[in-house]
ZAVEX-547139 format. One record per residue (C-alpha): residue number from 1; x, y, z; residue in one letter. Coordinates in nm, 2 decimals. Last residue first. Layout:
! residues N
[NUM; [X; Y; Z]; "a"]
...
//
This chain:
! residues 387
[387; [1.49; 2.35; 3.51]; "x"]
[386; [1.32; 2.06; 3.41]; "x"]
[385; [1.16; 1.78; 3.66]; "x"]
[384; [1.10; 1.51; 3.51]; "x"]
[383; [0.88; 1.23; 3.72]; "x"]
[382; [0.82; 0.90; 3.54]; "x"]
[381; [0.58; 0.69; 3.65]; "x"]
[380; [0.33; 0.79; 3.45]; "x"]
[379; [0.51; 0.77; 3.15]; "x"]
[378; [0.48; 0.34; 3.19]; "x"]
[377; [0.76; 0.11; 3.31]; "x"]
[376; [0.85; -0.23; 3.23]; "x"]
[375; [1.16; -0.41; 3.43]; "x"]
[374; [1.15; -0.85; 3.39]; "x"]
[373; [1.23; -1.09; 3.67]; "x"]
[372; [1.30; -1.44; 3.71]; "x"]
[371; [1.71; -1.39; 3.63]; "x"]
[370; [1.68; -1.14; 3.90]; "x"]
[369; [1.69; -0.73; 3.80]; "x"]
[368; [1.90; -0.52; 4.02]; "x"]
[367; [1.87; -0.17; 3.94]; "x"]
[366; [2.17; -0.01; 3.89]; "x"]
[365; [2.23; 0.33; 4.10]; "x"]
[364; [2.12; 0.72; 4.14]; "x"]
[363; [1.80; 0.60; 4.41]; "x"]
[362; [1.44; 0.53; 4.39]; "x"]
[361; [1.31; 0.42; 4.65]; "x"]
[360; [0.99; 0.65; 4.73]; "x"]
[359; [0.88; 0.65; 4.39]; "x"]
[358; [0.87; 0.31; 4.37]; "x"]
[357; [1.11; 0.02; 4.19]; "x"]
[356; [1.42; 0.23; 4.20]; "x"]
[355; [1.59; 0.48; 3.96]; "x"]
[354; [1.76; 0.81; 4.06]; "x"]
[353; [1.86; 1.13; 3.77]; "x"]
[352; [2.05; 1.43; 3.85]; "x"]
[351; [2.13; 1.72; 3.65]; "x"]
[350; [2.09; 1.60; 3.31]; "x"]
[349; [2.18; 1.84; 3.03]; "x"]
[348; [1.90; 1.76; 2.74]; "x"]
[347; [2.08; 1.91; 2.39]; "x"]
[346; [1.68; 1.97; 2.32]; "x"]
[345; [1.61; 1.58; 2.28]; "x"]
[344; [1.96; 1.39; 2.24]; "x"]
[343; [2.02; 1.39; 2.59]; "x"]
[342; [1.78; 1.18; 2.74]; "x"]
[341; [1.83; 0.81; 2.60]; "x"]
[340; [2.21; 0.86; 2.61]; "x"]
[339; [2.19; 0.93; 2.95]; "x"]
[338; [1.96; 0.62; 3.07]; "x"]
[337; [2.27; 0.41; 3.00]; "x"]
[336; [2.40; 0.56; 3.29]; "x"]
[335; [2.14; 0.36; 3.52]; "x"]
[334; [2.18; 0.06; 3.41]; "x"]
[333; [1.84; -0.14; 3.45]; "x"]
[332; [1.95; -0.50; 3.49]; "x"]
[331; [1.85; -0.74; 3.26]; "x"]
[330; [1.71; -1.08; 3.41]; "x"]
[329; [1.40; -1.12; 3.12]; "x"]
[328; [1.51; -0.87; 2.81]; "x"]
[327; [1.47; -0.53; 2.84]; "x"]
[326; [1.28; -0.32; 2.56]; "x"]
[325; [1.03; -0.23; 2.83]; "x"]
[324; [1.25; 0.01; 2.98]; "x"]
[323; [1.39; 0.18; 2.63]; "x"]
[322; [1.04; 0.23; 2.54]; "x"]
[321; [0.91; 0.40; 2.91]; "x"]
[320; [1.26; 0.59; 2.90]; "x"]
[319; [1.15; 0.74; 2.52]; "x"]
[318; [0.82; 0.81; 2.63]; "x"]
[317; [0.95; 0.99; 2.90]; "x"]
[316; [1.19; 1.17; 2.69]; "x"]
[315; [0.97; 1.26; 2.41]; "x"]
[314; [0.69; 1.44; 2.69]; "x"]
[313; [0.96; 1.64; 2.83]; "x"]
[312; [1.07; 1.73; 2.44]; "x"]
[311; [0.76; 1.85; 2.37]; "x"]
[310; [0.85; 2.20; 2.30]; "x"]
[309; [1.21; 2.27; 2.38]; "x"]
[308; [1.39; 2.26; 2.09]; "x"]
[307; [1.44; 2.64; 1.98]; "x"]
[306; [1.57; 2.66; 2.36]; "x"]
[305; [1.86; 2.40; 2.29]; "x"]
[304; [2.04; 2.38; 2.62]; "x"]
[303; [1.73; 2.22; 2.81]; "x"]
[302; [1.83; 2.13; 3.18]; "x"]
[301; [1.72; 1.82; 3.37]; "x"]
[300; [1.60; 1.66; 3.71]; "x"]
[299; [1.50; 1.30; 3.65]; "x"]
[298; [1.28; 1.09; 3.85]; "x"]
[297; [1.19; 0.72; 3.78]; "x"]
[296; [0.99; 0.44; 3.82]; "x"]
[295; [1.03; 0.11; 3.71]; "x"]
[294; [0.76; -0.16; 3.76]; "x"]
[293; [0.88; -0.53; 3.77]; "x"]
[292; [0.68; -0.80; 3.63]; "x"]
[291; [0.75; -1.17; 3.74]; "x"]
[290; [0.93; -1.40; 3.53]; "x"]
[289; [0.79; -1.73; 3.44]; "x"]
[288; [1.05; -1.99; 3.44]; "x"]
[287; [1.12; -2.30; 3.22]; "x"]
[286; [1.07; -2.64; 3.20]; "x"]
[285; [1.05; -2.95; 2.99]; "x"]
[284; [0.88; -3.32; 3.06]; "x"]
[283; [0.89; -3.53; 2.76]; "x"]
[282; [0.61; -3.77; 2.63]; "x"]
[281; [0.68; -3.95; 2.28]; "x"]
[280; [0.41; -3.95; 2.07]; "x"]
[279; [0.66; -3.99; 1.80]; "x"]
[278; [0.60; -3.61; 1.65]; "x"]
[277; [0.70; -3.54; 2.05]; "x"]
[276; [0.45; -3.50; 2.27]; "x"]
[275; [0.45; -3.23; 2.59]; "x"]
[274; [0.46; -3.30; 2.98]; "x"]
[273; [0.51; -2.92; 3.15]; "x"]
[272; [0.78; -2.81; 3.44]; "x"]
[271; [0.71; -2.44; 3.55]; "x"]
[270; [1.03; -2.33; 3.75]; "x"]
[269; [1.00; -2.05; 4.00]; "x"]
[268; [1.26; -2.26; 4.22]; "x"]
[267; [1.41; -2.33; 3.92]; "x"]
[266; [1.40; -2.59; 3.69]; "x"]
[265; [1.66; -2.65; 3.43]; "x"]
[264; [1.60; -2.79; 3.06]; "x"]
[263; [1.82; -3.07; 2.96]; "x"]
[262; [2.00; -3.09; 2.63]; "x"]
[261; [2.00; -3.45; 2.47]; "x"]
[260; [1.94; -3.30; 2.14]; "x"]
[259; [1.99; -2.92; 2.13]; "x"]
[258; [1.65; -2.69; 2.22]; "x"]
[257; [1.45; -2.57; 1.91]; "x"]
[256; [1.17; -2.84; 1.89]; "x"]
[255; [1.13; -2.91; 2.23]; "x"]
[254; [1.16; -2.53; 2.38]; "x"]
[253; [0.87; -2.44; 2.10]; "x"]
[252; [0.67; -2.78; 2.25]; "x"]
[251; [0.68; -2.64; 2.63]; "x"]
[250; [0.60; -2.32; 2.51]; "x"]
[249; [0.26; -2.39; 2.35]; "x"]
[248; [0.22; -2.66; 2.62]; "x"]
[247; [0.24; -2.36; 2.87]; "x"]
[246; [-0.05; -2.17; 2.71]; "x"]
[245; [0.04; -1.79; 2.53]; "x"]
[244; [-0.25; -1.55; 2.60]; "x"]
[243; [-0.07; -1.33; 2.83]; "x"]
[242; [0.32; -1.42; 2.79]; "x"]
[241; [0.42; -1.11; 2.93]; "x"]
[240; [0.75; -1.28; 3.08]; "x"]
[239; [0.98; -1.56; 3.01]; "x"]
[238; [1.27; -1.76; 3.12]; "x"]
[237; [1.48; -2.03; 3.00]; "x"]
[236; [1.75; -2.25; 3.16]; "x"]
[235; [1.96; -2.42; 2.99]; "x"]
[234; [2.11; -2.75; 3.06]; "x"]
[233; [2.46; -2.95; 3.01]; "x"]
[232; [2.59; -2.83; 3.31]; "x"]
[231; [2.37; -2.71; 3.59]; "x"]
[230; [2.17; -2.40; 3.62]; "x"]
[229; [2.18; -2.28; 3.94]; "x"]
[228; [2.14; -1.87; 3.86]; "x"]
[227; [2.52; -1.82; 3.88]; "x"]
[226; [2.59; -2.14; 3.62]; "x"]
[225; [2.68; -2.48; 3.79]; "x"]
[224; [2.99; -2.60; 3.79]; "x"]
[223; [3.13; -2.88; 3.60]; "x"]
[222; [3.04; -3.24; 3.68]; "x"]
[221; [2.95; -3.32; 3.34]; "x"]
[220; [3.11; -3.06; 3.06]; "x"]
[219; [3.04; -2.69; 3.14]; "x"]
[218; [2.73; -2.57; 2.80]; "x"]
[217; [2.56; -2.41; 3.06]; "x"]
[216; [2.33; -2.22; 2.86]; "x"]
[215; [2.08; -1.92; 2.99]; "x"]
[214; [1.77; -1.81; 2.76]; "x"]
[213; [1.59; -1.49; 2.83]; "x"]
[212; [1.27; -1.42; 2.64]; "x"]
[211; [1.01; -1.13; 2.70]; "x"]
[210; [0.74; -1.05; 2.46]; "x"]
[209; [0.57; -1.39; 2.46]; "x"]
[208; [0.34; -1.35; 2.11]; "x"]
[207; [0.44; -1.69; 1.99]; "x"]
[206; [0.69; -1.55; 1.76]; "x"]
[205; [0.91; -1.45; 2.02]; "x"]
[204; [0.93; -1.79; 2.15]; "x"]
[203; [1.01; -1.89; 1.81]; "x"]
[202; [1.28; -1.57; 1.77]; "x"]
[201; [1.44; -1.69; 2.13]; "x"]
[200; [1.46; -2.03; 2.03]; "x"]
[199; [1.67; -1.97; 1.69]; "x"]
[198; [1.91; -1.75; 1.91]; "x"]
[197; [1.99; -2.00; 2.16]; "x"]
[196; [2.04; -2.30; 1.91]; "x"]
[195; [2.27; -2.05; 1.70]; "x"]
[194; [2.19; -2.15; 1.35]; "x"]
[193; [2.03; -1.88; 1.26]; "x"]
[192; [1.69; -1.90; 1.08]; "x"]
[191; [1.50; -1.75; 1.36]; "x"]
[190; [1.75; -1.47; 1.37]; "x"]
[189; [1.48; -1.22; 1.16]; "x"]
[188; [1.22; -1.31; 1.47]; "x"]
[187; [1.43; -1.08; 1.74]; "x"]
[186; [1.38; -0.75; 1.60]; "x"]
[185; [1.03; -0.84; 1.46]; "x"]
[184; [0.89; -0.92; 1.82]; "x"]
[183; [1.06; -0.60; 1.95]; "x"]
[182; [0.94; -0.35; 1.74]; "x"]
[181; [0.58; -0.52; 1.70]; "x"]
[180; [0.61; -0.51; 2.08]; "x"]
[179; [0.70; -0.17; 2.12]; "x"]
[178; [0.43; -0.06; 1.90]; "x"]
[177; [0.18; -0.27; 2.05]; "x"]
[176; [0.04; -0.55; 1.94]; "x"]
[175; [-0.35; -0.56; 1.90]; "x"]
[174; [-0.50; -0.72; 2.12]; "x"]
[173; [-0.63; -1.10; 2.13]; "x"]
[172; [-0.99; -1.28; 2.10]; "x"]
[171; [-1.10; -1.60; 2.26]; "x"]
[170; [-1.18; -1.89; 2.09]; "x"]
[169; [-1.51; -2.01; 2.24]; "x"]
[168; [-1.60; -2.25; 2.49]; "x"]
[167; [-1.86; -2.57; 2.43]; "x"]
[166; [-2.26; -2.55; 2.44]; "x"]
[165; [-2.38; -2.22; 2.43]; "x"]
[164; [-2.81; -2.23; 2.38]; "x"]
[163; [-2.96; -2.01; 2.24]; "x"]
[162; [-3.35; -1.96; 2.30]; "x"]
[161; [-3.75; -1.84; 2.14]; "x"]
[160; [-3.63; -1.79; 1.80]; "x"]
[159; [-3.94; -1.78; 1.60]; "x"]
[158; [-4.00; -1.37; 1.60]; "x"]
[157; [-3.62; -1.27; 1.57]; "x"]
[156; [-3.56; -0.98; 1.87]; "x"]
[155; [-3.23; -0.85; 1.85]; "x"]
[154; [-3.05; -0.88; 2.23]; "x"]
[153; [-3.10; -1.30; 2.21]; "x"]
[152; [-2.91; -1.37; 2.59]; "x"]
[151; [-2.73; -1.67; 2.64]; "x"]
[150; [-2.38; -1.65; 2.59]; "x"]
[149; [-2.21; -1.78; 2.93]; "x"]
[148; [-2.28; -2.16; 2.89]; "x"]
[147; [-1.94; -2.24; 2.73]; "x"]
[146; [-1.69; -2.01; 2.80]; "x"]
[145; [-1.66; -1.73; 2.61]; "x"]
[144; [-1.38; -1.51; 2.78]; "x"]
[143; [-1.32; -1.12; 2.63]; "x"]
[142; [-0.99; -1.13; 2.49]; "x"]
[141; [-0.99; -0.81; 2.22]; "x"]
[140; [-1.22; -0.68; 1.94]; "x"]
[139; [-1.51; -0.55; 1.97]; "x"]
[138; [-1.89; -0.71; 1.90]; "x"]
[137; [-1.76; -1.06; 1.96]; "x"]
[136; [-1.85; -1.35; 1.68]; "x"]
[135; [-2.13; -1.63; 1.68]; "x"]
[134; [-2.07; -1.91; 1.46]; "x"]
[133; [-2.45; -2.10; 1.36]; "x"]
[132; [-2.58; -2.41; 1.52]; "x"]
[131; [-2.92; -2.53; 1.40]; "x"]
[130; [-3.32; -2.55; 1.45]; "x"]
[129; [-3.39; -2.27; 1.37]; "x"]
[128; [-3.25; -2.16; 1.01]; "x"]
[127; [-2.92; -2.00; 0.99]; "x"]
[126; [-2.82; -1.66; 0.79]; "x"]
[125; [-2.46; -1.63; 0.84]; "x"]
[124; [-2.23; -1.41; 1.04]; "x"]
[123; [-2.39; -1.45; 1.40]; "x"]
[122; [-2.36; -1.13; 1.65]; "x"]
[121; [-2.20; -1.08; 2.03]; "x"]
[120; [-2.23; -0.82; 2.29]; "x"]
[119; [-2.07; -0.81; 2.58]; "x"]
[118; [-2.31; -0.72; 2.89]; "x"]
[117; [-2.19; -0.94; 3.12]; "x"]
[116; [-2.43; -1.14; 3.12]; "x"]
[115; [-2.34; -1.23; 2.78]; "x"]
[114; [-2.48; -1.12; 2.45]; "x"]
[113; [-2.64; -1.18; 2.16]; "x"]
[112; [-2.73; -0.97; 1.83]; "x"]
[111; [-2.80; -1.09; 1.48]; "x"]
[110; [-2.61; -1.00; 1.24]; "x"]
[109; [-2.67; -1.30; 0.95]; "x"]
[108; [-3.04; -1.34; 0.99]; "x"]
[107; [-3.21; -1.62; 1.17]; "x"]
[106; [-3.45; -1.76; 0.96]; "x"]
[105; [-3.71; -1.99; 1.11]; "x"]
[104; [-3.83; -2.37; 0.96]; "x"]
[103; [-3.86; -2.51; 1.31]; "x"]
[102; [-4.03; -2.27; 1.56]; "x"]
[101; [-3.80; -2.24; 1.89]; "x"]
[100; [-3.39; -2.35; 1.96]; "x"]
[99; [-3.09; -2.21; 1.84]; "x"]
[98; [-2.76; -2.36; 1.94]; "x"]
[97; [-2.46; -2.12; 1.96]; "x"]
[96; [-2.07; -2.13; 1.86]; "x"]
[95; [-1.75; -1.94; 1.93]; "x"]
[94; [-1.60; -1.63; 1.88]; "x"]
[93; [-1.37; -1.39; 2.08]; "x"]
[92; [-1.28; -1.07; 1.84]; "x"]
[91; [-0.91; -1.01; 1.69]; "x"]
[90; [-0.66; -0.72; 1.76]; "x"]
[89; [-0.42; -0.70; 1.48]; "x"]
[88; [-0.07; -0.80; 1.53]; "x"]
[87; [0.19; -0.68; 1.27]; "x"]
[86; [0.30; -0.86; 1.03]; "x"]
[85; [0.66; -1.02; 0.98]; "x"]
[84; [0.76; -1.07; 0.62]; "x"]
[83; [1.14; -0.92; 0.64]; "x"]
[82; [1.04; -0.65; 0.43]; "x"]
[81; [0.69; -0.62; 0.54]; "x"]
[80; [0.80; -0.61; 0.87]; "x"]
[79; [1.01; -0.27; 0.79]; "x"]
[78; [0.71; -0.13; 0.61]; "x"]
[77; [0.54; -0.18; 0.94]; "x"]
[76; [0.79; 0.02; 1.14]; "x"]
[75; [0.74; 0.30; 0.89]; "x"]
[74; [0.36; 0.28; 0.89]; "x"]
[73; [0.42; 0.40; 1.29]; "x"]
[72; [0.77; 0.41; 1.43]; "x"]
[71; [1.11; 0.40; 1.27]; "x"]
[70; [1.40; 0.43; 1.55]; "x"]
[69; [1.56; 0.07; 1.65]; "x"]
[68; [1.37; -0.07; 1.30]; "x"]
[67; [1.62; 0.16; 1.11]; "x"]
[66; [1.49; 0.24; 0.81]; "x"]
[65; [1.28; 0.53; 0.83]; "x"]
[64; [1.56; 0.68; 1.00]; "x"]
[63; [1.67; 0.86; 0.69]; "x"]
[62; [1.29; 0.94; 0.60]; "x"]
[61; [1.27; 1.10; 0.96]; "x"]
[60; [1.57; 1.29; 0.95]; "x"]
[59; [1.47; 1.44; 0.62]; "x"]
[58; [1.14; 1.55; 0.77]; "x"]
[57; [1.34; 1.72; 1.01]; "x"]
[56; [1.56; 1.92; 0.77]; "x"]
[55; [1.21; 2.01; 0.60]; "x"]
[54; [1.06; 2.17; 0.93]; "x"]
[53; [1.36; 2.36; 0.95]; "x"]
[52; [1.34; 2.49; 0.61]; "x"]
[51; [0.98; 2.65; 0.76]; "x"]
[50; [1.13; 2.78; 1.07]; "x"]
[49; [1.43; 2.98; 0.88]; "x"]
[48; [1.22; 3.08; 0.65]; "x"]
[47; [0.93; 3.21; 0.90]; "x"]
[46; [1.27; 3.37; 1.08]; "x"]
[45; [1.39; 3.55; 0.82]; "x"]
[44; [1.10; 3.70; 0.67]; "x"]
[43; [1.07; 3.85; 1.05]; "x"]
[42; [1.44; 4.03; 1.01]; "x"]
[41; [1.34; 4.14; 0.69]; "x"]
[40; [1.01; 4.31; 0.80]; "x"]
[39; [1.21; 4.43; 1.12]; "x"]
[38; [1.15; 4.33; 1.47]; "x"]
[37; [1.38; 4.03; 1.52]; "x"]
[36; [1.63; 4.25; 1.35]; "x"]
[35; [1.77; 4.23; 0.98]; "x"]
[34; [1.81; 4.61; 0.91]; "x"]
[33; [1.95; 4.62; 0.55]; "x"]
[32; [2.32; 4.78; 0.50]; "x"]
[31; [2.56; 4.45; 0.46]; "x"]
[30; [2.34; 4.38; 0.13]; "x"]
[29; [2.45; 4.07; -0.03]; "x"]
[28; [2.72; 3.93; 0.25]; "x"]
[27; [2.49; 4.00; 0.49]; "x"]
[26; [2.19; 3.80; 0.36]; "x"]
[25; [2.41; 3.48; 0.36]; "x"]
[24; [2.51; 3.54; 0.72]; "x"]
[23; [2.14; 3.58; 0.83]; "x"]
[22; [2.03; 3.29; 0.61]; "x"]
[21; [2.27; 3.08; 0.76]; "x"]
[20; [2.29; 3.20; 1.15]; "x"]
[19; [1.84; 3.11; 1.05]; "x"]
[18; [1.95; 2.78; 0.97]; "x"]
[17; [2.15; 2.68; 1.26]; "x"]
[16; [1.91; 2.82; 1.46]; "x"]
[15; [1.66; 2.62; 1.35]; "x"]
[14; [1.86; 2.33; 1.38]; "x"]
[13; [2.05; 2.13; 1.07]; "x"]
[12; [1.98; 1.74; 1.10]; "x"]
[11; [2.23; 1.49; 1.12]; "x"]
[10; [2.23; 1.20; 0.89]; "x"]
[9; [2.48; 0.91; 0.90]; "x"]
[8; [2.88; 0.81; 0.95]; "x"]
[7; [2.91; 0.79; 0.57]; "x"]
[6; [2.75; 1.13; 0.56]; "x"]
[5; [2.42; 1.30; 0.48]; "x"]
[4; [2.34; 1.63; 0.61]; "x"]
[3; [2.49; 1.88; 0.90]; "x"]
[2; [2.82; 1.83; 0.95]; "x"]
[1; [2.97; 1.58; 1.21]; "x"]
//
């Protein structure tokens, strides 16, 4: 495809590409000048060439901008924005204290608690002693509060001689990652689909469970059972990274999205929870928690492109971690699918490349991925060789 804007796409001109240009144009204007690396000319031609090159790129990135499978950073957001899915921002634990000591005290807004283990808290109103006044967490993230555990006063308040925790806190969250954000919004624009499967899988989503597989055995009665042991008339549903997410949150999300009269399978790794209906009615639904499994892998490859070449090691890993812990709950891990991640950085020509679930077992084949499993994989574990 040429270089610009098509109806197939974008594609980018290379530096070298542009500096063959210039050279070629230059030629056919004055056939006589000396245009070598080492000449005035020659070295006019290469901070050009470098400098258009950085705008071809820039291009590439506004094109892509777009495309939720590529955008990253304010880009990605601008994407959710469209489709009204925020980001997650990290939020701090809170809860509530008691203050106790000489009635008639003020407490200023800011004041500084903390835990024993050294987490530090503050209030965010003024309060007189004696009352109860919202404490909230120095930093954000999911650091517990249970009730009891807040007890120190770190910011001396003449008056307030103790605090006193009397019922858990709301603990905080982490920020969502890139991936996840990426992910999350991908699969949340089908929640108003009519497909019963679909619609499920953008609730759970929205819950903050980052991995969601949902099998349906839609056989009539006494047909055969699905490959996992799902039986007819059931589906079986399975998640992972749900961190933060209770079981009766999931439990009611399966309720409320799951066909009338449709069972819900258990599995040997089955988690079976009692939730309400809007009736009061109790129903018993299960699913499975799939475990983590790490991906590791080792690459041997050859750059073709050498105008190209810095960072693209570091893009590819970073691009296998992504394309890893984009997998869905039971996916296999195909290993020639892993091509088309490398290649584009630096014309990447791979020479070898083995997959396993340690370094030492890696090998140049699928890996297998049960229905209550999920891959993820981190640059560290990731070995590229280049050559």
């Amino acid at each position: 495809m040429a270089a610009g804007l098509s109806r197939e796409g974008f594609t980018s001109k290379t530096y070298a590409e542009i500096k063959e240009g210039i050279q070629a144009r230059l030629e056919t204007y004055s056939p006589s000048y000396d245009r070598s690396d080492e000449s005035p000319d020659g070295q006019m031609t290469d901070i050009f060439s470098f400098l258009i090159s950085e705008v071809w790129s820039e291009l590439a990135l506004i094109y892509d901008s777009y495309n939720p499978q590529v955008a990253s950073g304010q880009a990605l957001r601008n994407i959710g924005l469209i489709t009204g899915i925020l980001p997650g921002i990290a939020e701090r634990s809170s809860g509530r204290i008691t203050t106790a000591g000489t009635e008639g005290t003020l407490v200023p807004s800011g004041t500084l608690l903390a835990d024993a283990e050294g987490n530090e808290f503050y209030t965010i109103i003024d309060s007189i002693v004696p009352t109860e006044v919202q404490f909230v967490a120095s930093v954000p993230g999911p650091i517990p509060v249970p009730a009891g555990t807040v007890t120190e006063i770190v910011t001396p308040v003449d008056g307030l001689d103790s605090i006193t925790q009397l019922s858990d806190g709301a603990i905080g969250t982490l920020a969502q990652t890139e991936t996840f954000y990426r992910n999350t919004r991908n699969k949340t624009v089908l929640r108003n689909t009519v497909g019963v499967q679909e619609n499920m899988q953008a609730r759970l989503f929205e819950l903050g469970i980052e991995q969601v597989t949902i099998l349906h055995n839609d056989n009539a009665p006494g047909g055969s059972n699905l490959a996992d042991g799902t039986p007819p008339q059931s589906i079986h549903v399975t998640i992972g990274e749900f961190s933060g997410v209770t079981d009766e949150d999931i439990g009611l999300t399966i309720l409320a999205t799951k066909g009338l009269g449709t069972s819900t399978y258990l599995s040997g790794a089955g988690v079976p929870v009692v939730v309400q209906d809007m009736h009061t009615q109790d129903h018993t639904i299960n699913f499975s928690k799939a475990v983590e499994v790490p991906v590791f892998i080792t690459a041997n490859i050859s750059f073709l492109d050498p105008d190209e070449i810095a960072g693209a090691k570091e893009n590819i890993e970073q691009s296998l971690a992504d394309y890893i812990n984009l997998q869905l709950a039971g996916e296999d891990v195909s290993i020639s699918r892993l091509y088309g991640v490398i290649t584009p950085w630096a014309k990447a020509q791979v020479n070898s490349i083995a997959i396993g679930r340690d370094f030492g077992s890696v090998a140049n084949e699928n890996l297998i991925i049960t229905n209550v499993e999920y891959a993820s994989s981190v640059t560290t574990n990731i070995n590229i060789t280049v050559v």
